[in-house]
C-alpha positions, -999 to 999 in steps of 0.1 A, spaced: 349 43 -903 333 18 -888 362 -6 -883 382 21 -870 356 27 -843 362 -9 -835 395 -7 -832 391 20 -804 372 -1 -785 390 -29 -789 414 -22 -753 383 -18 -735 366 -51 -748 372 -72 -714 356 -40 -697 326 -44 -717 324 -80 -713 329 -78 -674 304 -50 -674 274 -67 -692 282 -101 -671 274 -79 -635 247 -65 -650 228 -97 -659 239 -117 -628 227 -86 -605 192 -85 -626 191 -125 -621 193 -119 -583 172 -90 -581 140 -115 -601 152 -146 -580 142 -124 -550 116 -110 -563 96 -142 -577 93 -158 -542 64 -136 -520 50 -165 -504 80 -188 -491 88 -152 -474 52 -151 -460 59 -186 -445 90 -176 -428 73 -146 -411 39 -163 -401 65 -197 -385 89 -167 -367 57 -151 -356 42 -182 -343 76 -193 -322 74 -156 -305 39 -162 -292 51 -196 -281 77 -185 -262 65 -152 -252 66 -147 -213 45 -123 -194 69 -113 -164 60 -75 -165 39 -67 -131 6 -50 -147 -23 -35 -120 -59 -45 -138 -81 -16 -142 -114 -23 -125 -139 -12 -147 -175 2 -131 -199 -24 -132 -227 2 -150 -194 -5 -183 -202 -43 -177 -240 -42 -177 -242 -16 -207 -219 -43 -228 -234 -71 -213 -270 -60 -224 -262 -43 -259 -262 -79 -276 -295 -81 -270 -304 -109 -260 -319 -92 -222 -321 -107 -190 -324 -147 -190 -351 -150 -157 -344 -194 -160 -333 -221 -170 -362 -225 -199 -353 -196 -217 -315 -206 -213 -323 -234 -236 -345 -212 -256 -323 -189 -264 -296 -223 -275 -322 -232 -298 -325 -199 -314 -286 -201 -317 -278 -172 -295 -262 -190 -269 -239 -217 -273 -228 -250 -246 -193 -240 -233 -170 -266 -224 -131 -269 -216 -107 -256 -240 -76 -252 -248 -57 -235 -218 -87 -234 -193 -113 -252 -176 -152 -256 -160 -147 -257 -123 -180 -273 -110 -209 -247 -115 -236 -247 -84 -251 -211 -93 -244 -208 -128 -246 -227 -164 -219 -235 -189 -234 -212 -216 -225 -180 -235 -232 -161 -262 -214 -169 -293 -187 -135 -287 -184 -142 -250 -173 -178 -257 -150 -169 -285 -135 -143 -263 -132 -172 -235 -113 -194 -262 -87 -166 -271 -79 -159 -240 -75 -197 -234 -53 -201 -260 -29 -173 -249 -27 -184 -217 -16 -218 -229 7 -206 -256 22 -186 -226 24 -210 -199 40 -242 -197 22 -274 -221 -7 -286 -200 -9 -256 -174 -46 -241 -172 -71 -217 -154 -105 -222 -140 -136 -205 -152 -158 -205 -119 -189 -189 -132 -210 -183 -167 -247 -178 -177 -268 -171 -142 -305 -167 -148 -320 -146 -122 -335 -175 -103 -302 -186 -99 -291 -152 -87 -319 -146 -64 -308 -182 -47 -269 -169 -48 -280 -140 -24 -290 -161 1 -254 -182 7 -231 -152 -6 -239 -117 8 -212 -99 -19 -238 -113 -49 -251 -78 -66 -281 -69 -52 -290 -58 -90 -294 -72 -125 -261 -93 -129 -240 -93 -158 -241 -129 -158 -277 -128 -164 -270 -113 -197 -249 -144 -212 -217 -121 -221 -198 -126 -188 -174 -151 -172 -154 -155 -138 -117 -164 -140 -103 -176 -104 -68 -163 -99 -66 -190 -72 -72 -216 -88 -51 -233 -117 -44 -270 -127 -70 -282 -104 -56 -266 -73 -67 -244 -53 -36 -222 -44 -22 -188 -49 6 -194 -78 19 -157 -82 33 -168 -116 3 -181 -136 -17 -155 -121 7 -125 -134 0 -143 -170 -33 -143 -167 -38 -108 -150 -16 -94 -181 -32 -111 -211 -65 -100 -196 -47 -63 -191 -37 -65 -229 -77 -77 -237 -92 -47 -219 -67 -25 -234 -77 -31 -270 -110 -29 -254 -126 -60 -261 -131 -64 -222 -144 -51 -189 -126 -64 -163 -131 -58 -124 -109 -79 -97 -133 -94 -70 -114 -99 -41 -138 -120 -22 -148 -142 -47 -110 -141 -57 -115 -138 -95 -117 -117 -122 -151 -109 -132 -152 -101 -171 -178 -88 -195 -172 -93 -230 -178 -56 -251 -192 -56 -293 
């Protein structure tokens, strides 16, 4: 019985062979694929990271100008209040809630008469992204200017005196979450350059959109005025 059976099968023996050989070459592939998560993880993160490097912001985008009551409600809900001078400026860097800024990566300090290089910790982190995108966007080596940071209010009171479009109120920049961006000045010149200014009015655009921002375009000063949101 048995060898008879065999004997069927025996014309279809190189079918069977052939058969079983695609099946274990096809499960082979399927677990050579399958075993190797992370060298796939690597490709992504360097083919993400070579998008953002040559990303380029050539869409024309029109800033929203956020109502400054937006900045001051974000600008006080860290808690920190109103810093009145320069002593409780360095108070508050002792007590760790503002931190020294200096130049980063894609931006920085223009000389400050009315203002000091501080920030709380969010508002300088925020500062540092947006640094990084400009220079990731730009050309290697091109940078903005930050014009203006922490103002304590005997700083603003003295502002008023030499610049009649200073807010009469409680400035934003009194609160440590705020920052000016000129959008006349870049790589140390002071000069309208359409193109790094339609990079830096569209990564701030994409900022206030995922509403990390408020944003408001001061055409005197010729900078953007942003307030950094929880």
């Amino acid at each position: 019985m048995v060898k008879s059976i065999f004997l069927s099968l025996k014309p279809y023996k190189n079918i069977l062979f052939w058969s079983i050989v695609f099946i274990l070459t096809t499960s082979l592939l399927f677990l050579s694929k399958t075993e190797k998560p992370k060298e796939t993880k690597v490709v992504v993160e360097k083919v993400t990271k070579e998008i953002r490097k040559t990303r380029k912001y050539t869409r024309y985008v029109r800033l929203k100008n956020d109502k400054y009551d937006l900045h001051r409600l974000a600008a006080a809900s860290f808690g920190i209040g109103i810093i009145d001078n320069e002593n409780e400026i360095n108070q508050q860097i002792r007590a760790g809630k503002l931190v020294k800024v200096k130049a980063n990566q894609g931006f920085k300090i223009h000389e400050l008469t009315h203002s000091k290089a501080v920030l709380n910790k969010a508002a300088y982190n925020i500062l540092k992204e947006i640094g990084v995108a400009f220079s990731e966007t730009a050309n290697d080596g091109d940078y903005f200017m930050v014009t203006s940071l922490t103002r304590p209010l005997s700083l603003q009171s003295k502002l008023r005196k030499t610049n009649i479009n200073a807010t009469k109120g409680i400035s934003t920049h009194s609160y440590g979450a705020s920052f000016d961006i000129s959008y006349v000045r870049f790589n140390g010149v002071k000069e309208f350059n359409p193109k790094l200014q339609e990079m830096i009015e569209s990564i701030l655009f994409d900022y206030q959109k995922a509403h990390k921002i408020f944003v408001l375009r001061e055409v005197k000063s010729a900078c953007y005025h942003v307030t950094v949101r929880k």
